[in-house]
Structure formats: structure tokens, C-alpha cells
Backbone as CSV, one residue per row, in Angstrom:
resi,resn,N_x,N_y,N_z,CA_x,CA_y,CA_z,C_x,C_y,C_z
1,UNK,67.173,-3.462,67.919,67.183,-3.619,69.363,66.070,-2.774,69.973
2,UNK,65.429,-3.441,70.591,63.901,-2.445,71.610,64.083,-2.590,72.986
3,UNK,64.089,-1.076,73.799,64.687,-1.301,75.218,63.474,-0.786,75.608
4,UNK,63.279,-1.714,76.619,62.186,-1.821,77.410,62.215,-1.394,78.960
5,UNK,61.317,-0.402,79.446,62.223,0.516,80.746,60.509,0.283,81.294
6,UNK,60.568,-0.307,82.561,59.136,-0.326,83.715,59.902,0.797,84.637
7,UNK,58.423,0.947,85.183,58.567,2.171,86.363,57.409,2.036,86.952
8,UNK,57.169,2.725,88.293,56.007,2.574,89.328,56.097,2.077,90.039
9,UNK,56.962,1.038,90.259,56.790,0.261,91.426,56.901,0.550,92.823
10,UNK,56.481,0.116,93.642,56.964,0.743,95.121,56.301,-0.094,96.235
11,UNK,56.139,0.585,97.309,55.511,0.381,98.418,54.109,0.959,98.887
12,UNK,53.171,-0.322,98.655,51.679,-0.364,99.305,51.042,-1.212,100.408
13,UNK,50.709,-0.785,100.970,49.437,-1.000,102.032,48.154,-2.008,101.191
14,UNK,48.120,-3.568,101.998,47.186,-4.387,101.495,46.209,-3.355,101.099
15,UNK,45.704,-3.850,99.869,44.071,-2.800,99.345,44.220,-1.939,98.867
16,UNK,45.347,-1.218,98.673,45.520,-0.383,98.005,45.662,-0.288,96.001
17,UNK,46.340,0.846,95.876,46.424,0.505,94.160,48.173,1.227,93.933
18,UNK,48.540,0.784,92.786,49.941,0.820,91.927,49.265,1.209,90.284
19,UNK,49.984,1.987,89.606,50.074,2.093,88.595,51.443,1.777,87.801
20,UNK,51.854,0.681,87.002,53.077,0.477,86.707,53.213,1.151,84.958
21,UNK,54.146,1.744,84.798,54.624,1.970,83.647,55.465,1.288,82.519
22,UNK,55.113,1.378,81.327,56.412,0.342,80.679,56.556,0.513,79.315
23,UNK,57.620,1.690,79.265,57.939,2.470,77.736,58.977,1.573,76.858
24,UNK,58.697,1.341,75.732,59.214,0.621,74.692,59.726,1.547,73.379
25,UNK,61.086,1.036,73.257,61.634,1.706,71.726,60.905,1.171,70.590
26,UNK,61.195,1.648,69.495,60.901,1.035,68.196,59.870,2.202,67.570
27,UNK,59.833,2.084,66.273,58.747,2.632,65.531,57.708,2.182,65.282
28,UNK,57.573,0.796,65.699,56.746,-0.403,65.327,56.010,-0.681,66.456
29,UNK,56.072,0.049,67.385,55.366,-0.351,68.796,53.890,-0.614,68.558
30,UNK,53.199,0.052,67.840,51.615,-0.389,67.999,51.566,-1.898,67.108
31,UNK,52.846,-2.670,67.006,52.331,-3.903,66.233,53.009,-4.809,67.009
32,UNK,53.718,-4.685,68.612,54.042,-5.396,69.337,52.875,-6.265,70.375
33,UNK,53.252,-7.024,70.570,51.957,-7.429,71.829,53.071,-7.537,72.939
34,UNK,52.694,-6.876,73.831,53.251,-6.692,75.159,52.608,-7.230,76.601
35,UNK,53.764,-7.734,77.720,53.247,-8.485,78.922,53.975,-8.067,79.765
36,UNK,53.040,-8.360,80.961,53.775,-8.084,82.253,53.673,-9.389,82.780
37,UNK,54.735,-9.624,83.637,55.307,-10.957,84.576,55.905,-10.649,85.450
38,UNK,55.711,-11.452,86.710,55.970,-11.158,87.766,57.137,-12.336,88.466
39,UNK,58.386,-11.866,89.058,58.759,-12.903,89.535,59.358,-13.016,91.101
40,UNK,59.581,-13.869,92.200,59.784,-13.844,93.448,60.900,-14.814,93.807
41,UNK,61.773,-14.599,94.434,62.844,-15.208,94.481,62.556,-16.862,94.586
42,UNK,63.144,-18.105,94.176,62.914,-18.879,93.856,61.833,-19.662,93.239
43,UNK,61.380,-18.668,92.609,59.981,-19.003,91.767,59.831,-18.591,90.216
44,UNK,59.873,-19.657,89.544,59.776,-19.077,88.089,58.837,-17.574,87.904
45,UNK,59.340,-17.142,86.560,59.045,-16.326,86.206,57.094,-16.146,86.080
46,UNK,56.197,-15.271,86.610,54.871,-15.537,86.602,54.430,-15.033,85.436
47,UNK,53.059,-15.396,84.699,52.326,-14.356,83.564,51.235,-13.455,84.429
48,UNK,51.409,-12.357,84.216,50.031,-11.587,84.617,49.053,-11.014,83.947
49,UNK,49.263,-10.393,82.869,48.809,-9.500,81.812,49.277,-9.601,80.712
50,UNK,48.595,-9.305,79.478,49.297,-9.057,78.002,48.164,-8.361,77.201
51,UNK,48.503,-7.709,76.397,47.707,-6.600,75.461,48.359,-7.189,74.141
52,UNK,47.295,-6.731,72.904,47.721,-6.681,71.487,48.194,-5.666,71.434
53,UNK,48.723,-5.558,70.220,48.984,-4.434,69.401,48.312,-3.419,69.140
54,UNK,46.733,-3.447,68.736,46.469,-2.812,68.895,44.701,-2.605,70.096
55,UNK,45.017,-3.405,71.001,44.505,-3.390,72.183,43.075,-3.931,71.916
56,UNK,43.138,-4.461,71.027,42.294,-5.990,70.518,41.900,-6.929,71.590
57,UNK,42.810,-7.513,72.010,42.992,-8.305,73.038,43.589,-8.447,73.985
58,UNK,43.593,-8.535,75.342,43.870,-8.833,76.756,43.819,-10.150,77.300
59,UNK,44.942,-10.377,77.790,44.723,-11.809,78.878,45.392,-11.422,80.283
60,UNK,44.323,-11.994,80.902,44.627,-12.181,82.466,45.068,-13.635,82.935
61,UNK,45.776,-13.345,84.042,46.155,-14.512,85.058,44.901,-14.581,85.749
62,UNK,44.392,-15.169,86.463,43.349,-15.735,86.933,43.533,-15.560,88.420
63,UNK,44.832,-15.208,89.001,44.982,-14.253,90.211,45.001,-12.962,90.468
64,UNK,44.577,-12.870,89.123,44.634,-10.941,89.028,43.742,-10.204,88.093
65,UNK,42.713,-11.382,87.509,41.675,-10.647,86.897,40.702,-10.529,87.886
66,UNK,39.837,-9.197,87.264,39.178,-8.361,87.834,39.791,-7.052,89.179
67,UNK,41.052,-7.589,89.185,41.514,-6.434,89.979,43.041,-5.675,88.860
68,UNK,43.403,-6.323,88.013,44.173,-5.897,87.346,43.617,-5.359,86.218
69,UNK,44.306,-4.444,85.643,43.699,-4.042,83.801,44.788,-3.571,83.032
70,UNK,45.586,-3.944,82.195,46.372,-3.300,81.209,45.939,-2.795,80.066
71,UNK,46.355,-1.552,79.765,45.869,-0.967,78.466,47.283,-0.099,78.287
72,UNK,47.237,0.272,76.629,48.821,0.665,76.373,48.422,2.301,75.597
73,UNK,49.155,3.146,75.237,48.850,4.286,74.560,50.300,4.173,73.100
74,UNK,49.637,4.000,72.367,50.823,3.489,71.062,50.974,4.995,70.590
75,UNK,50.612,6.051,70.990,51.126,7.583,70.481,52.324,7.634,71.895
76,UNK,52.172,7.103,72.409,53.542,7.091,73.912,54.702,5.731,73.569
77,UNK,54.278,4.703,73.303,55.119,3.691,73.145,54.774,3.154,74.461
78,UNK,54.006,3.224,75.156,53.973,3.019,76.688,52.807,1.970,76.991
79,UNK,52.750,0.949,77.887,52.016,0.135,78.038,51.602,0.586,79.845
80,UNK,51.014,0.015,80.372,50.544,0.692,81.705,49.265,-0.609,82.104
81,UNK,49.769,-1.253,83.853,49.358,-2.359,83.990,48.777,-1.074,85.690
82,UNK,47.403,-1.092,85.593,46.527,-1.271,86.842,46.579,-1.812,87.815
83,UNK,46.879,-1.621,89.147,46.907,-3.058,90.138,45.800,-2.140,91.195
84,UNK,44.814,-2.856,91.267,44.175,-2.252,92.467,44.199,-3.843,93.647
85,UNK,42.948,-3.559,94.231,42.903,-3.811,95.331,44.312,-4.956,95.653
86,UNK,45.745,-4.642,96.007,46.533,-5.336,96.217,46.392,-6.293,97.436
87,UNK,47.345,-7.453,97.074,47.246,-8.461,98.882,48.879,-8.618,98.656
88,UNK,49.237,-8.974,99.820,50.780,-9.128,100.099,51.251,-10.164,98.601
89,UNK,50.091,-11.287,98.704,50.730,-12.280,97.430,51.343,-11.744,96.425
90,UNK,50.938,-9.941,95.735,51.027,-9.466,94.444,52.741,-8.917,94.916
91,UNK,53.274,-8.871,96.153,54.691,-8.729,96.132,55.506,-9.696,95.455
92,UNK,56.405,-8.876,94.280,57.296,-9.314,93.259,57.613,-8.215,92.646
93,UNK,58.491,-8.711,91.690,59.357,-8.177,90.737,58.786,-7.646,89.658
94,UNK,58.207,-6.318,88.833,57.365,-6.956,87.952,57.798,-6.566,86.540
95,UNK,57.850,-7.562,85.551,58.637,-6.998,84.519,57.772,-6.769,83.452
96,UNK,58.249,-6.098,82.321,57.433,-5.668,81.533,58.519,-6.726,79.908
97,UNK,57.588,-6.736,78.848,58.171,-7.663,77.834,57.496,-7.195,76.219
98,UNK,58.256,-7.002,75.372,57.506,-7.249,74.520,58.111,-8.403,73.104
99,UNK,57.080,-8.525,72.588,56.787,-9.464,71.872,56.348,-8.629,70.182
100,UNK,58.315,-8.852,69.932,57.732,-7.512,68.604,57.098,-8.013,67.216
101,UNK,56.785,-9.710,66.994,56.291,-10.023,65.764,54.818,-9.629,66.026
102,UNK,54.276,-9.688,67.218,52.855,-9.105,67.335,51.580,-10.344,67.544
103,UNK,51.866,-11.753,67.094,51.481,-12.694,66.806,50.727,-12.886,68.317
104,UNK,49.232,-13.026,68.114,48.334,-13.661,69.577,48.799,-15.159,69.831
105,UNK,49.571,-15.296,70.391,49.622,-16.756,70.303,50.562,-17.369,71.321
106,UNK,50.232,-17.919,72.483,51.155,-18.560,73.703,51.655,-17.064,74.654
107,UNK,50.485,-16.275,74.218,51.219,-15.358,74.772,51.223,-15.308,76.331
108,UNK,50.852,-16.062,77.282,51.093,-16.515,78.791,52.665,-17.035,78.620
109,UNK,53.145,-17.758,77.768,54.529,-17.961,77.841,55.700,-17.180,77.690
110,UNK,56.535,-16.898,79.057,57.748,-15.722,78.588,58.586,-16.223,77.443
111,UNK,58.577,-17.187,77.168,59.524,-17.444,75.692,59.221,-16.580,74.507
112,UNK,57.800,-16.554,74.734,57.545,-15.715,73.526,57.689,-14.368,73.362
113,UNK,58.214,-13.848,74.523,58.582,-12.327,73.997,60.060,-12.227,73.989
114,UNK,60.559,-11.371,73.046,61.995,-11.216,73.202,62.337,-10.244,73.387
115,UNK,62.048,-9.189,73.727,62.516,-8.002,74.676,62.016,-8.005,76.451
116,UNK,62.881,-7.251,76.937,62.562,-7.480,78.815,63.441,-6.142,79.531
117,UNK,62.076,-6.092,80.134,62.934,-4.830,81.100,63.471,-4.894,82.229
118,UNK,64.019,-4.254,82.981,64.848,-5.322,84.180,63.844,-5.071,85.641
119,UNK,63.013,-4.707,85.064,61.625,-4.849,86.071,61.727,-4.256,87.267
120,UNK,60.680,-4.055,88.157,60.833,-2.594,89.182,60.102,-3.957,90.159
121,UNK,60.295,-3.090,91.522,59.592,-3.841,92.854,58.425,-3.422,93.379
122,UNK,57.214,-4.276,93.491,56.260,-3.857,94.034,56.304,-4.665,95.515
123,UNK,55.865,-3.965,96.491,56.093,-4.639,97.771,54.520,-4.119,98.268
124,UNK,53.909,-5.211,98.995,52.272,-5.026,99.555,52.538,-5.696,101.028
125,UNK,52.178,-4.418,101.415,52.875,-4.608,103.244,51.569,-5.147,103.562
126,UNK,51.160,-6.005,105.072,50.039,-6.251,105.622,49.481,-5.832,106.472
């Protein structure tokens, strides 16, 4: 079992920045690939970010590259998603996931991870 705990979230001012946190159990953490997703009440679950294992590779959503960046520290177990210049749109839920076979592959799809944290609130006032 790998429990997955986000933190950071809060309350910003359009333009501003968030740093979100997202610590993972296991011994095996540097061979997980991990994501963040975002979700808003009646709206499926979103993809935003995902890192390898061992920080190989990154994918962005295409509403949040170049202002987003995830990078993880595998001596922490901790993954850590960037949000700068925010706009009200980036208000949601944002959860953190990992994906403990490690495998690059569909990783925009939440099916593919099977751990989830119960995700923190980011709110971007206008």
C-alpha cells in the first residue's frame, strides 16, 4: 500500500505562484512515475503534469506548459509541481498520483496510476 499526501495549496492572486507538495510511501519511490491532476466540480478529472522515475521525462498539459514545472527529489519521496504565473482557470482540486510499475506509457490517463491523494485546493482569485 503507498499513501500519497499533497500539500500547498491555497489562496492566490491572478499572476501569482503556488508551490504544491506531494510525499509518497514506499521504498521504491524513485521507480514510480508520478502526476498531478486537477479536478472542478462537474468536470472530469484533468492531466497536468507527470515526471519519471527517475526525472527522465516530463509531460505537460498544454494549458500549463511553460508556466508549470514538476520535478521530484527521490532522497524525500516527494514530488513538487511549480505553478507560476496563475489565472482564475488553474482553480481546482489538485491531486497528486502515483503510478508504481514506473512504465512511460498513457501516462496523461488517470487510469494509469493506482495510488491518489485526496488532493488540496488551489483557488486563483481575480
Amino acid at each position: 500500500q503507498v499513501q500519497v499526501v499533497e500539500s500547498g495549496g491555497g489562496l492566490v492572486q491572478a499572476g501569482g505562484s503556488l508551490r504544491l507538495s506531494c510525499a509518497a510511501s514506499g521504498r521504491t519511490f524513485s521507480n514510480y512515475a508520478m502526476g498531478w491532476f486537477r479536478q472542478v466540480p462537474g468536470k472530469e478529472r484533468e492531466f497536468v503534469a507527470a515526471i519519471s522515475g527517475l526525472s527522465v521525462h516530463t509531460d505537460y498539459a498544454d494549458s500549463v506548459k511553460d508556466r508549470f514545472a514538476m520535478s521530484r527529489d527521490n532522497a524525500k519521496n516527494t514530488v513538487y509541481l511549480r505553478m507560476n504565473s496563475l489565472k482564475p482557470d488553474d482553480t481546482a482540486v489538485y491531486f497528486c498520483a502515483a503510478a508504481t510499475d514506473g512504465r512511460w506509457w498513457s501516462i496523461r490517463s488517470a487510469n494509469r496510476y493506482d495510488y491518489w491523494g485526496q488532493g488540496t485546493q488551489v483557488t486563483v482569485s481575480s
